[in-house]
C-alpha positions as CSV (number, residue, x, y, z in Angstrom):
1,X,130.0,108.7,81.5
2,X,128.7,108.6,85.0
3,X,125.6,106.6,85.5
4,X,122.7,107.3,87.7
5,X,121.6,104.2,89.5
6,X,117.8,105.3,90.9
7,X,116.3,103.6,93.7
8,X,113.1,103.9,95.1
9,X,112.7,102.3,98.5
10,X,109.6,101.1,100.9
11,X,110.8,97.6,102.2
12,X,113.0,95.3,104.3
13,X,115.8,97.4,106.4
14,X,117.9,94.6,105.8
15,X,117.8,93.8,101.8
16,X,118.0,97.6,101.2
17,X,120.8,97.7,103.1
18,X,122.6,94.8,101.3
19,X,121.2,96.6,97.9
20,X,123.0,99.9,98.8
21,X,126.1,98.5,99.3
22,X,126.4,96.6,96.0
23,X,126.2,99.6,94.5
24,X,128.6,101.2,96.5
25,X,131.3,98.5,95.9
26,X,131.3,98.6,92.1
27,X,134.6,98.2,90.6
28,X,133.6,101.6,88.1
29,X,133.3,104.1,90.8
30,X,131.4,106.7,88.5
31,X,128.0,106.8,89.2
32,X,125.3,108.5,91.4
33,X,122.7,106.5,93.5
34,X,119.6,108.4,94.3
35,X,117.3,106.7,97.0
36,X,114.0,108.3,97.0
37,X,112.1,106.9,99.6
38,X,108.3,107.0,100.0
39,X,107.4,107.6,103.2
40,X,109.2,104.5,104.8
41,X,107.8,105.1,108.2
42,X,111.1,104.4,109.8
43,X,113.9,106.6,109.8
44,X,116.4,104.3,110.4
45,X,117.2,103.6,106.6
46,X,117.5,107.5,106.1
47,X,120.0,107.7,108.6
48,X,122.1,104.6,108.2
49,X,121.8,106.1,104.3
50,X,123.2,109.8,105.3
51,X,125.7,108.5,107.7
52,X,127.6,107.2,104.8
53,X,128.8,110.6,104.2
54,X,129.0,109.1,100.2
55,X,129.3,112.3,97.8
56,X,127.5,109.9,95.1
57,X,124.6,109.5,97.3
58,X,121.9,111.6,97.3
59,X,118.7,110.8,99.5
60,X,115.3,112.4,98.7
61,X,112.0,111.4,100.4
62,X,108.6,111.9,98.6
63,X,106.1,114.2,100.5
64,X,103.7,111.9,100.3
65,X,103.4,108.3,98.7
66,X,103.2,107.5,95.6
67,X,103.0,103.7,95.6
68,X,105.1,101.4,93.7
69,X,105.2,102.3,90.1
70,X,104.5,106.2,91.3
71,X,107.5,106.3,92.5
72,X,109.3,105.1,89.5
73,X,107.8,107.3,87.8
74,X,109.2,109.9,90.0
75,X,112.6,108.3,90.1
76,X,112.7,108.3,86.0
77,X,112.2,111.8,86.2
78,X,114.7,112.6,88.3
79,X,117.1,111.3,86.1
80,X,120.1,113.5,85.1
81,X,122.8,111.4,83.5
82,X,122.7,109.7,79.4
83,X,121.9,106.4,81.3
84,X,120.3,105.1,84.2
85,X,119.2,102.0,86.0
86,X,115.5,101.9,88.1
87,X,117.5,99.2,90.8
88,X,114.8,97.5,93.8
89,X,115.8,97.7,97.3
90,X,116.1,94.6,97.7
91,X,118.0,93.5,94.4
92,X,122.2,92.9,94.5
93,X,124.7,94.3,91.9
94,X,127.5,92.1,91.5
95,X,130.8,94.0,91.6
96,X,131.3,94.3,88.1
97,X,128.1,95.2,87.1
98,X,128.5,98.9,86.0
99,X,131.6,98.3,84.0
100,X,130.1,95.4,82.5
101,X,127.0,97.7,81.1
102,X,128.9,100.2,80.5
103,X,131.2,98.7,78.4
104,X,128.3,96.9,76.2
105,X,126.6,100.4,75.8
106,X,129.9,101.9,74.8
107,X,130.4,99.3,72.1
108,X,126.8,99.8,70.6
109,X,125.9,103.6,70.8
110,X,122.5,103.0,69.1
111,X,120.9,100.9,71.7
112,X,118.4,101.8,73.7
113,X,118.7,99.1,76.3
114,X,121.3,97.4,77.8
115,X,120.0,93.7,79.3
116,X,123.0,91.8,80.9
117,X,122.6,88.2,82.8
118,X,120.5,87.8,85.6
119,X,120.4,85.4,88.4
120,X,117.5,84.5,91.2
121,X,118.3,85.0,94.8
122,X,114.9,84.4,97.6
123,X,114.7,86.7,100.8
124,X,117.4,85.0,102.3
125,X,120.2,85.4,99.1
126,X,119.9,82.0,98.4
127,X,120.0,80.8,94.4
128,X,115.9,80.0,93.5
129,X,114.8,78.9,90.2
130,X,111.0,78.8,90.1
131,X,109.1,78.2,87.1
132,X,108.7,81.0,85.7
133,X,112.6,82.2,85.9
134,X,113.2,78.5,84.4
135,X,110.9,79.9,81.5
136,X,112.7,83.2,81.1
137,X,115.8,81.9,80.7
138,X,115.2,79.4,78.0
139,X,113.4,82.2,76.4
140,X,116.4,84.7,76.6
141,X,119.0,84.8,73.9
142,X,121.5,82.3,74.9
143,X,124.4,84.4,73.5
144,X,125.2,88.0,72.9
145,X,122.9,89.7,70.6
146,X,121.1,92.7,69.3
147,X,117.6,92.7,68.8
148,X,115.3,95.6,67.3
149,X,112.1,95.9,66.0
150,X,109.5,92.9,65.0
151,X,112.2,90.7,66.2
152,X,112.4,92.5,69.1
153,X,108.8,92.9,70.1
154,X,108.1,88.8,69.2
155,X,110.9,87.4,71.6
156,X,109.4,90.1,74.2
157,X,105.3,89.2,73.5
158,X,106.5,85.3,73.8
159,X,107.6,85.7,77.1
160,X,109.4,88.8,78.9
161,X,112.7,87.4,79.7
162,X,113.8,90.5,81.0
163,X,114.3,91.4,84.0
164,X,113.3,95.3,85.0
165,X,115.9,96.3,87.9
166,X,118.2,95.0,86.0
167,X,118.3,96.7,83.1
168,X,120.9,99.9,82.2
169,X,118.3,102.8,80.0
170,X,119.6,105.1,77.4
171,X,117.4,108.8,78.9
172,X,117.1,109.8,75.4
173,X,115.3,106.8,74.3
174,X,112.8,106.6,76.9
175,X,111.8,110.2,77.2
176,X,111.4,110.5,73.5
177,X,108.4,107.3,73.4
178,X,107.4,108.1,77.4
179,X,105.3,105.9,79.2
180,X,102.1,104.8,78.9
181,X,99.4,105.7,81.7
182,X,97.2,103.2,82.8
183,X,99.7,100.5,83.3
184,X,100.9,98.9,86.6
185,X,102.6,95.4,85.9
186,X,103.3,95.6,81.9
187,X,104.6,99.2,82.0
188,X,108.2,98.3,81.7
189,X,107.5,95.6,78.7
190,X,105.1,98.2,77.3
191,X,108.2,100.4,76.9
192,X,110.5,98.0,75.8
193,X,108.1,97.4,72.5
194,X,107.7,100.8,72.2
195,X,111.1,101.8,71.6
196,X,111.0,98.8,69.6
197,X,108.6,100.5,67.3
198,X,110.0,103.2,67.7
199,X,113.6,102.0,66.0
200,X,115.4,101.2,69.1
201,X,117.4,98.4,69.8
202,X,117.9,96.7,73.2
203,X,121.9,94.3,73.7
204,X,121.6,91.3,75.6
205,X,124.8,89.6,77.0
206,X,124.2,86.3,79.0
207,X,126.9,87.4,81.5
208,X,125.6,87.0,84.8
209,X,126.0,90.4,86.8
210,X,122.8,91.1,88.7
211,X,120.7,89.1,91.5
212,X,117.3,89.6,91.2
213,X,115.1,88.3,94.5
214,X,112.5,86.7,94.0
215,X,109.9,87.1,97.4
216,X,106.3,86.8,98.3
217,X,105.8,90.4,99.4
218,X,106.5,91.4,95.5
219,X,103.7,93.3,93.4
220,X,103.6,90.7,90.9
221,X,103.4,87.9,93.3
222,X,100.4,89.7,95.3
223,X,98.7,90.4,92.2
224,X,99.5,87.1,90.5
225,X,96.8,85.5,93.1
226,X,94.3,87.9,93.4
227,X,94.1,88.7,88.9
228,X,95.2,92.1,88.9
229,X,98.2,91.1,86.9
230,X,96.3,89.0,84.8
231,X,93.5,91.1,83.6
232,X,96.0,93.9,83.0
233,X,97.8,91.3,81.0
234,X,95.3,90.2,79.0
235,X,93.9,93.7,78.0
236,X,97.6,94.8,77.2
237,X,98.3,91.7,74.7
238,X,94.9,92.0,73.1
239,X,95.7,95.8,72.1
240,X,99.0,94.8,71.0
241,X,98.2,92.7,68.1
242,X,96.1,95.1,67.1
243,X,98.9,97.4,67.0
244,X,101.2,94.8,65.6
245,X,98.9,93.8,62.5
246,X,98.3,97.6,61.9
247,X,102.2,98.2,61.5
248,X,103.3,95.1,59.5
249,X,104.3,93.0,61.9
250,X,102.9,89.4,61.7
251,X,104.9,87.7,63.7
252,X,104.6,89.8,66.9
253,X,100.9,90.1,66.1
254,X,100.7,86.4,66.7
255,X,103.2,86.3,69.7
256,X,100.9,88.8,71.3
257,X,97.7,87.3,70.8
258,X,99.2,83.9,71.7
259,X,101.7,85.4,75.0
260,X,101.9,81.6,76.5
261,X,104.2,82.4,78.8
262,X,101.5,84.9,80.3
263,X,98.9,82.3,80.1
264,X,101.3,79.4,81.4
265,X,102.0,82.1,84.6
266,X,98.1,82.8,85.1
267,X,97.1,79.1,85.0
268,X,100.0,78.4,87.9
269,X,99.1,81.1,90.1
270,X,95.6,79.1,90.2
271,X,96.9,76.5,90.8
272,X,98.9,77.9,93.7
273,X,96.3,79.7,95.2
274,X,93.8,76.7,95.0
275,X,96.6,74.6,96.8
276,X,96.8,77.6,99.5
277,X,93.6,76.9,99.8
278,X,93.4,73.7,100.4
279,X,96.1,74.1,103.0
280,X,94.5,76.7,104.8
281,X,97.6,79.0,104.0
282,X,98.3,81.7,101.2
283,X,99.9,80.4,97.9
284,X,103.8,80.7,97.4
């Protein structure tokens, strides 16, 4: 079962490198990387990229760019193999990985998600544990489990303790519930209650396998000060407990119109900024 680990890249040199080759040294040698770059206006990551002369790397550059979540669209899209991984540039595999979530998906064939352990590296590699990661992972399932439906959506509309990059994607699944339009920062918890509703089931194993890094330059960090995130938030929670109560599900319903962990996050990027302020420099 090969695996098609997509990556779509705009960002440091440096990390992407790093990124590539932690996929490249996976113990289970069957997958196929795809970098799709958009419109990196360097060359240099193309060519260090080709001169690999890697038969499971393919390279493809968009004609003209699509911006963050345009070009995961794209990357989703391009997807050939039964499952698939949307990996940042600037993220780490740990060697073991693909066998690791390949093995869980093997040993649950209806899930629709595979979410293995995550740590938090900063732009230099170093281990970080910020708030909000603190929050995620007391929120995620301290020990192997299964979760579907209502129970499912609650744990996610308390707090998405997921982590995107991360996360290995049965193709079937997500092309049969699709992805919302209109959505920038929730799109990737939007789908994860949507194949919730839609009977899916997403495996969790605490195993630590994946660095995710955690830097200023991030979308959600940029639009965590100036409200984008927020108000997108916001909006998104509000319609689903409206969904929630119309399907039966209580419990989520009140997760969603509750989301702390959402609020908690807004209320400390306030707080930042004002303190960036106050400092005459931009909030961490």
């Amino acid at each position: 079962m090969t695996i098609d680990v997509m990556m779509p890249f705009y960002g440091d040199v440096d990390q992407f490198r790093q990124a590539v080759t932690s996929v490249l040294d996976q113990t289970d040698p069957d997958l196929r990387l795809v970098v799709v770059d958009d419109c990196f206006p360097d060359p240099t990551p193309a060519e260090w990229l080709l001169a690999l002369d890697d038969a499971r790397v393919e390279y493809l550059r968009n004609e003209t760019n699509l911006g963050v979540n345009g070009n995961f669209r794209r990357c989703v899209d391009l997807v050939v193999a039964d499952w698939f991984v949307v990996m940042g540039c600037d993220d780490l595999m740990h060697p073991d990985y693909l066998s690791t979530v390949r093995t869980l998906a093997r040993h649950h064939p209806g899930a629709a998600v595979i979410a293995p352990g995550v740590d938090v590296i900063d732009e230099s590699g170093r281990p970080v544990a910020p708030l909000g990661d603190r929050i995620k992972s007391v929120l995620a399932p301290s020990r192997a489990a299964e979760l579907s439906g209502e129970r499912l959506a609650t744990s996610l509309y308390h707090g998405n303790w997921t982590y995107f990059p991360s996360l290995l994607w049965r193709t079937k699944a997500v092309r049969e519930v699709g992805f919302r339009p209109g959505l920038e920062i929730v799109l990737d918890l939007a789908l994860l209650v949507d194949l919730a509703s839609a009977g899916g089931s997403l495996v969790h194993d605490p195993e630590v396998v994946f660095s995710y890094r955690r830097h200023r330059a991030s979308v959600s960090s940029v639009q965590a000060v100036d409200g984008r995130r927020f108000a997108e938030e916001n909006q998104f929670f509000d319609d689903e407990a409206r969904r929630c109560e119309a399907r039966g599900w209580p419990k989520a319903a009140r997760a969603a119109r509750w989301h702390a962990t959402s609020r908690l996050n807004h209320l400390q990027a306030r707080v930042g900024a004002g303190i960036g302020r106050l400092r005459g420099r931009p909030a961490h």
